[in-house]
Structures are given as C-alpha cells and as structure tokens.
PAMARRO-831535 format. One line per 8 residues: their letters; for each residue x, y, z of C-alpha. Coordinates in Angstrom, 1 decimal, decimal comma, m for minus. Example, Ala and Ser with C-alpha at 12.3 -4.5 7.8 and 13.67 -1.06 7.14 Angstrom:
# residues 2
AS> 12,3:m4,5:7,8 | 13,7:m1,1:7,1 $
***
This chain:
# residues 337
XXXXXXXX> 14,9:m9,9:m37,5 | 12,4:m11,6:m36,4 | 10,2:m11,8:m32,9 | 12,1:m15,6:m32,5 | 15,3:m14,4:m32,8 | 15,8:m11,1:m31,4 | 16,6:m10,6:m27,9 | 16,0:m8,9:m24,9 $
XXXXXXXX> 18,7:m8,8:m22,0 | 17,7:m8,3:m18,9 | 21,3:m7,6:m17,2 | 19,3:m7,4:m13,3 | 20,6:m9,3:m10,8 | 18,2:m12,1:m10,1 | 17,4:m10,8:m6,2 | 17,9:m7,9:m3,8 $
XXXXXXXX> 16,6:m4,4:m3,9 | 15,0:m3,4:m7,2 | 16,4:m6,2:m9,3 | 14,1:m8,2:m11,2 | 12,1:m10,0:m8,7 | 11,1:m6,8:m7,0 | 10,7:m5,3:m10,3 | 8,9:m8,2:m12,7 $
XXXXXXXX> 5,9:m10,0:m12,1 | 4,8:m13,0:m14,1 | 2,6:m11,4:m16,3 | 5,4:m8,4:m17,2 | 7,5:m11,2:m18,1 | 5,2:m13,2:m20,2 | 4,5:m9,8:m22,1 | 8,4:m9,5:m22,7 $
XXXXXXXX> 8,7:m13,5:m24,0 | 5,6:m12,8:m26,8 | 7,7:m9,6:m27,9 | 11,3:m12,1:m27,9 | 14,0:m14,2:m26,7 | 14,2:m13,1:m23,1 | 17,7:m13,9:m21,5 | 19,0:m13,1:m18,6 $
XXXXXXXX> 21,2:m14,7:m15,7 | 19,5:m16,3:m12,6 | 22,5:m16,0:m10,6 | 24,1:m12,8:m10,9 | 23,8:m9,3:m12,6 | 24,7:m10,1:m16,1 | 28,5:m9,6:m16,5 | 29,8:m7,6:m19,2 $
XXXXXXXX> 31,5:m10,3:m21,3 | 28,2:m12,5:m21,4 | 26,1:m9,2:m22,4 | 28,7:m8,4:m25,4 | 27,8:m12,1:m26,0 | 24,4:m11,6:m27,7 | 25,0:m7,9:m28,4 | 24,5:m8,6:m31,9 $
XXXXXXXX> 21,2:m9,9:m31,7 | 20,1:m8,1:m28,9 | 16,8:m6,1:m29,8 | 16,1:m4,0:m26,3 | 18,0:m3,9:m22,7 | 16,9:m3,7:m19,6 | 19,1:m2,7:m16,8 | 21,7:m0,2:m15,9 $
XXXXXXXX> 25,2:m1,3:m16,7 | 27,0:1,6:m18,5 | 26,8:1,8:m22,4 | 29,6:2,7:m24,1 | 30,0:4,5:m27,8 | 31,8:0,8:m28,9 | 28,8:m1,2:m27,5 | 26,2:0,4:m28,9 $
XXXXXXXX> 27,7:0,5:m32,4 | 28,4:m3,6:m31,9 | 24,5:m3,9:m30,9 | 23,6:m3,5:m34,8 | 19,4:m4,4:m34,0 | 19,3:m2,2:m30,9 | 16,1:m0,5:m30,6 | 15,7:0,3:m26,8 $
XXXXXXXX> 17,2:0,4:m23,3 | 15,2:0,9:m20,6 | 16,1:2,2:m16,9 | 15,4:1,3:m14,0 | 16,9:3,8:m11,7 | 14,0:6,3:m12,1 | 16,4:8,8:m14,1 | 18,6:9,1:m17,2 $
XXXXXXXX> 22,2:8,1:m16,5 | 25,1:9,1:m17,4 | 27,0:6,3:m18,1 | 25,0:5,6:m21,2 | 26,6:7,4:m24,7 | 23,3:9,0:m25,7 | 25,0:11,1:m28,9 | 25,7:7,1:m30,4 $
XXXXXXXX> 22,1:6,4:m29,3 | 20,5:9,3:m30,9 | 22,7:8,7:m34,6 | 21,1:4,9:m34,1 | 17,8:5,6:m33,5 | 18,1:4,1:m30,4 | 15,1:5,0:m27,7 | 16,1:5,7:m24,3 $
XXXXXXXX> 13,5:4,9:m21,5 | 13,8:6,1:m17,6 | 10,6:4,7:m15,1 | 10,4:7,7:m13,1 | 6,8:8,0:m14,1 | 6,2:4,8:m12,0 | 7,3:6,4:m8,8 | 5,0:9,3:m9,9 $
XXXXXXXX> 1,7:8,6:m7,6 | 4,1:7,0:m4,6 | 6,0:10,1:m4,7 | 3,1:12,6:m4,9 | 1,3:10,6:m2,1 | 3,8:10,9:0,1 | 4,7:14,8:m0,6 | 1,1:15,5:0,6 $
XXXXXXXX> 1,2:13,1:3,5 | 4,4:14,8:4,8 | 2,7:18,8:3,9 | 0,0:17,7:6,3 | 2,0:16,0:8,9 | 3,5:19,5:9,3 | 0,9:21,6:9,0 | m1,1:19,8:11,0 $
XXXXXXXX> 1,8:19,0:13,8 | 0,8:14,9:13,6 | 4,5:14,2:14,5 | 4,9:16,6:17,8 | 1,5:15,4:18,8 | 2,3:12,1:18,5 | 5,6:12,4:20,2 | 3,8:14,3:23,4 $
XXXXXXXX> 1,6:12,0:23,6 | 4,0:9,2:24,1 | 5,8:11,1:26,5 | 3,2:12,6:28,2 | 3,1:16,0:27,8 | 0,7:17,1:25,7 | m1,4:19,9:26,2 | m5,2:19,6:25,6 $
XXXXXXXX> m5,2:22,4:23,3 | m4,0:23,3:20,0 | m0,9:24,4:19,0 | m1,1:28,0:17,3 | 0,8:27,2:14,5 | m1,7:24,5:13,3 | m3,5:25,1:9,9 | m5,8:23,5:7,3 $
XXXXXXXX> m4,6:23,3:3,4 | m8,1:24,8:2,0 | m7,8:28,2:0,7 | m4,1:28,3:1,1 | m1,4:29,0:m2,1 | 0,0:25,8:m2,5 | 3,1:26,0:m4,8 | 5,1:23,6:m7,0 $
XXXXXXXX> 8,3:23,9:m8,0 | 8,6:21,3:m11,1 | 6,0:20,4:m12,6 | 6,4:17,3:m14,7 | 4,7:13,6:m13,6 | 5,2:13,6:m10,1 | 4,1:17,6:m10,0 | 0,9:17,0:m12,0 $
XXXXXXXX> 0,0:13,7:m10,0 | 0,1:16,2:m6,9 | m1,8:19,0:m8,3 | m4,8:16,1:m9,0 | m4,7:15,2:m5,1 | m4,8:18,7:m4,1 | m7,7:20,0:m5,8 | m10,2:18,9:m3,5 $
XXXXXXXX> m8,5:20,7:m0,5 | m9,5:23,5:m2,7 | m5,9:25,2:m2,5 | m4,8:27,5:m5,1 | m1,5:26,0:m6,9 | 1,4:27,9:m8,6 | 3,9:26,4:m10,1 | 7,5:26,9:m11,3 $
XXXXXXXX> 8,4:24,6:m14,2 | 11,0:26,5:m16,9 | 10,3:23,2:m19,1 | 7,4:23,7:m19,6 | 5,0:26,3:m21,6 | 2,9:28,7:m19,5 | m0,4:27,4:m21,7 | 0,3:24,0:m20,9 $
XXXXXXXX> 0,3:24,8:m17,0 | m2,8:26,4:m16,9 | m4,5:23,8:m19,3 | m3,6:21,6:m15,7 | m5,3:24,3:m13,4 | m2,1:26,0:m11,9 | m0,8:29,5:m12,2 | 2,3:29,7:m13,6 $
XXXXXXXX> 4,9:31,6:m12,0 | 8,9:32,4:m11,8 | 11,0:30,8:m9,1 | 11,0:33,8:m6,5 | 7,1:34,5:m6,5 | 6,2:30,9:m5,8 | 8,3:31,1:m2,4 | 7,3:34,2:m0,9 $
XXXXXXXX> 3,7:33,7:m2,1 | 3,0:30,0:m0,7 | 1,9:28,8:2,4 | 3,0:25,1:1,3 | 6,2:24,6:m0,9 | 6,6:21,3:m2,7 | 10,4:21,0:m4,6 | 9,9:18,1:m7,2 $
XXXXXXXX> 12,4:19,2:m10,0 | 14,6:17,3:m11,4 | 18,7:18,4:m11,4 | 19,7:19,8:m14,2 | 23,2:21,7:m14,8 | 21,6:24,8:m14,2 | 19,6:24,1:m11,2 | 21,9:23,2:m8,9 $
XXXXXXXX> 21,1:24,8:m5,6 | 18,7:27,0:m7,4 | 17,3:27,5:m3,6 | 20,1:28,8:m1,6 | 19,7:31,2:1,1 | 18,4:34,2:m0,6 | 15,6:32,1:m1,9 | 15,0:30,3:1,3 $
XXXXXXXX> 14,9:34,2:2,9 | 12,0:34,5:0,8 | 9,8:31,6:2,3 | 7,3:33,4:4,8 | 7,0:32,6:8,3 | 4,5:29,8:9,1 | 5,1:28,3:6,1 | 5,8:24,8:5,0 $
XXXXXXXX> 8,6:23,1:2,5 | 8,5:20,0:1,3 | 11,3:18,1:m1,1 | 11,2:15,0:m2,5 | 13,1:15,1:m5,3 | 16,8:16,2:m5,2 | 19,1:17,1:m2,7 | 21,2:19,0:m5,3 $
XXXXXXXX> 18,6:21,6:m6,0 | 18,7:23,1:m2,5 | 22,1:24,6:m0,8 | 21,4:22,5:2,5 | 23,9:24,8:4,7 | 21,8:27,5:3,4 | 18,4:25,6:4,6 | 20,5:24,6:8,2 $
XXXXXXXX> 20,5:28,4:8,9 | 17,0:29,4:8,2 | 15,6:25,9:9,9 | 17,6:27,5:12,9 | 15,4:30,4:12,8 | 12,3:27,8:13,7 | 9,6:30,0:11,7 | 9,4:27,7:9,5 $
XXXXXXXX> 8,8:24,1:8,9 | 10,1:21,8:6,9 | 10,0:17,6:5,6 | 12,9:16,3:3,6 | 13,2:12,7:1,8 | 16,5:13,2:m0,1 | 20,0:14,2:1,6 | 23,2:15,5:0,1 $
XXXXXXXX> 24,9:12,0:1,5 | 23,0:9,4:1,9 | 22,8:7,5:4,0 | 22,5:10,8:6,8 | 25,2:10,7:9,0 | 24,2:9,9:12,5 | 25,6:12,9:14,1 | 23,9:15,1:11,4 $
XXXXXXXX> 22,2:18,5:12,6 | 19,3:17,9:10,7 | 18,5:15,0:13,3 | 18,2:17,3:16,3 | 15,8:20,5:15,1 | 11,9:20,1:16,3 | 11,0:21,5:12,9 | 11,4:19,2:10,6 $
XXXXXXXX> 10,4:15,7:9,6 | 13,0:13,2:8,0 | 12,6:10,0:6,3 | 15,2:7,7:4,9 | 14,6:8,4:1,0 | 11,5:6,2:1,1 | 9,1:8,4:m1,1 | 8,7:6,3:m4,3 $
XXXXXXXX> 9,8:3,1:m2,3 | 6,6:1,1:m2,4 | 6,0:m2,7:m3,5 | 3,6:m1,6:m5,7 | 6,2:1,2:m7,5 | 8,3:m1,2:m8,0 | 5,9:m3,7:m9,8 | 4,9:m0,9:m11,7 $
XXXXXXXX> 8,4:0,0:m12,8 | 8,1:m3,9:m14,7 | 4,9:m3,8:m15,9 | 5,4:m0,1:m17,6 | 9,0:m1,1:m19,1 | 7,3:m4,2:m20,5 | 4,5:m2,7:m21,9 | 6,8:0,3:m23,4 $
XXXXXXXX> 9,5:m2,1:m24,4 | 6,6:m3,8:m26,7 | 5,3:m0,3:m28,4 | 8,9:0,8:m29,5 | 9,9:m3,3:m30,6 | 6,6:m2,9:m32,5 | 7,9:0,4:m34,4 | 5,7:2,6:m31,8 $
XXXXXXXX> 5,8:5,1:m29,0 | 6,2:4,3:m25,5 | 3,2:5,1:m23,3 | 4,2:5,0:m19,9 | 7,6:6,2:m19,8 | 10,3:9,2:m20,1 | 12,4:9,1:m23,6 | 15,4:10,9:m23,6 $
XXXXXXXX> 15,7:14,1:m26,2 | 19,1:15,3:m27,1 | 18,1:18,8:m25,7 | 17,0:17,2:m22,1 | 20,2:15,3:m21,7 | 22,5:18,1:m22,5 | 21,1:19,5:m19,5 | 21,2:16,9:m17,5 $
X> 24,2:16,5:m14,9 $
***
C-alpha cells in the first residue's frame, strides 16, 4: 500500500482533556499527513461503526477504543496502534496483535521528566517542611526556628523502587544532591542498574535503608500491594515516601496505620478511588502532602505525548523501530493486570 492510500485513524475526540488538541500540535500532525491519509472526526470521538469503515485500509491507530480479536483480523494493513493513556490497556487483544505483527505503543515515556520533576519537588517539600512552613506562616504561628525534623538530600540513601523511564529520569536529577541511590527494579538486570549509577537491591533493603523512598513501578499481577504493612514497618523513622505511580502497589489501610504513627512522612499523587473522597482520612494527618493526580499533567507532557506518537508512528510505518515509546512484548503483557 502505498503512503496515498493507507490510513491513519485518529479515533480522539476533537476537544477536552487529552484528546487531540491537547495532545497534537501542528507540526505532529503535518508529520502524520507526509507518512498518510490522516482521518479522523472533528466532532466527536470516532464511533465504532465509522472506524470499522476504513479498517481495511487503515495502516496505524491512534486512540484508545478497545480492539477486539475480530477487528484486528479485519484491519488486514495494520501496522501500529498507539496509546495515549500512558499504559498498555487491556481492552486491546494483544495475542491477535502479536500473530499480525502488529506494534503496540504506550506514551508513558512522555510523562517521564513531568513525573520525575514532580517526585523530587514533593521529596523536598517534605524534607524540607515547605508546606507546614508555609501554612504557619499564613496563620501566624510560626516559630523563628527550625523544625528538628528538617534535613538536606546530600549524603542521604535515596531509594527507587522501579526503575524504568520515569526512575532513570530521577536518578539524573538527583546526582547533583550527591545522594546515594538504590534501587528495586525485578525487570531489570543488576549490570544494567549499575551501568545507570545506582546500587541494586531487593525490595526490603531499599526500605529500611533509605532516608527518601520514591515508588514509581508500574502494577503488575504480582505487585499488587507489594508494600503492605510489614514493608511499611520497615521504613525508618524520619524518613520520607514518595509515590507517583500506582495506588495498587501499596495496601493504603496498611500505610493509614503507620502515617498514624507520625514518624514518618509521606506525599502521595495517586489514590485507590479517585477522585479522594472528601471525608477521606488521608485529608486530615499533618504528615502528608496530597495532590489531585497531577504528576505528569503538564501542557507540555501532553504535547509531547503527540509529537513522540508522531514521530514513532513514522519509524514503524517506515518498517523501523520506535524511538520514543514503550512496545508491548508478550512476556510484559502477561504480567500486566
């Protein structure tokens, strides 16, 4: 087929939050028409019927509708689908995609520097008490002194747990506070991790032997509240936790009780429900900092997630490699919850 006829659906809705004009700027787009036929509806989310439409023809989608064994064996010139959600979905048959050849892409990798940002802003926020301060000072009670729980990040044991692009974007920003970083990444050969400067570790020595705890995993089927309470018993006093990444990796009654302790302290960006319910506990302990899922949440993240898809979308359509983005393997997916 050739670049004038095949296709490339973009099933987005035209508007609203991360549809294509949050996602695609003018250039992404132009880089998508030299590679195709780009189609897509300027009024709604493409509807299923119109999709099967040009299924024949179609050479690479982009969106998230759910992709079914039947579709993907009616979309005969299929070469890629590419995400937008940040993480392989399971509404997509990836055994039909595999037989076909067909390439998988997520963008988490354009949240990756957002992400890691705002891990580090939150570590120091704590460590550093910016919040209380700022909260005393507005009411008027602060003291003109420190608090003794204050502490700088040089010379501590910073450690990860997860170590794939969000991870390693961290580990570059905290090198110059001269920290020393473990991390806890099963994915990932223990050569590899100290090719990036980090120690490798297992789960358990990573919390009881860092000052600063970043979660940035992924969920897996075998991860799921991988830091319950014994895990979170581990954690020493003082210390700092921060998670950006899933709710479902931590048992959050679990983390209730040992926040209730107050020894130590603790950012989250991710919830088991979401939005958090008003009335949630969470919202009333002084020793922890909460925001509203925002970590990757950035204009420019979201511009990023176009440009990377468009440029990726090109390499494979051009019988290459994506660059910039996540391809699923059959052995990560059947992982995968």
């Amino acid at each position: 087929m050739t670049d004038k006829k095949r296709k490339i659906l973009i099933t987005l809705a035209p508007r609203g939050y991360k549809m294509y004009n949050e996602l695609f700027r003018p250039e992404a787009e132009a880089k998508l028409k030299q590679a195709g036929v780009v189609i897509r509806n300027p009024e709604t989310e493409m509807p299923l019927e119109e999709m099967m439409s040009h299924i024949e023809d179609t050479a690479a989608i982009i969106g998230n509708q759910p992709l079914s064994r039947e579709i993907l064996l009616k979309a005969r010139n299929l070469k890629v689908v590419a995400e937008t959600s940040g993480s392989f979905r399971m509404n997509i048959d990836y055994e039909t995609a595999f037989e076909k050849g067909i390439v998988i892409l997520r963008c988490g990798a354009a949240f990756a520097s957002s992400v890691a940002e705002m891990a580090l802003a939150l570590a120091l926020a704590l460590a550093r008490n910016i919040v209380r301060y700022n909260e005393q000072m507005k009411e008027g009670t602060e003291e003109w002194k420190r608090l003794p729980d204050d502490f700088e990040l040089r010379g501590k044991t910073v450690g990860l747990i997860g170590l794939g692009s969000v991870g390693q974007m961290l580990v570059n920003l905290l090198k110059p506070f001269g920290v020393h970083i473990c991390a806890y990444d099963p994915w990932l050969p223990e050569d590899y991790v100290r090719m990036l400067g980090v120690e490798p570790k297992d789960l358990n020595p990573v919390l009881s032997t860092s000052k600063v705890i970043f979660v940035l995993a992924g969920v897996t089927r075998e991860n799921v509240h991988m830091i319950g309470a014994d895990e979170l018993d581990l954690i020493k006093p003082g210390s700092v936790f921060v998670n950006v990444a899933r709710a479902a990796l931590i048992d959050y009654d679990a983390l209730m009780e040992r926040l209730e302790r107050s020894d130590i302290r603790v950012a989250l960006d991710v919830f088991e429900k979401e939005p958090l319910p008003k009335d949630h506990p969470l919202r009333k302990l002084n020793n922890v900092i909460l925001t509203p899922h925002r970590s990757g949440g950035l204009a420019e993240s979201y511009f990023r997630i176009g440009d990377y898809i468009a440029n990726d979308v090109c390499q494979v359509l051009k019988g290459l490699k994506p660059v910039f983005l996540d391809e699923a393997k059959r052995d990560m997916i059947s992982k995968l919850l």
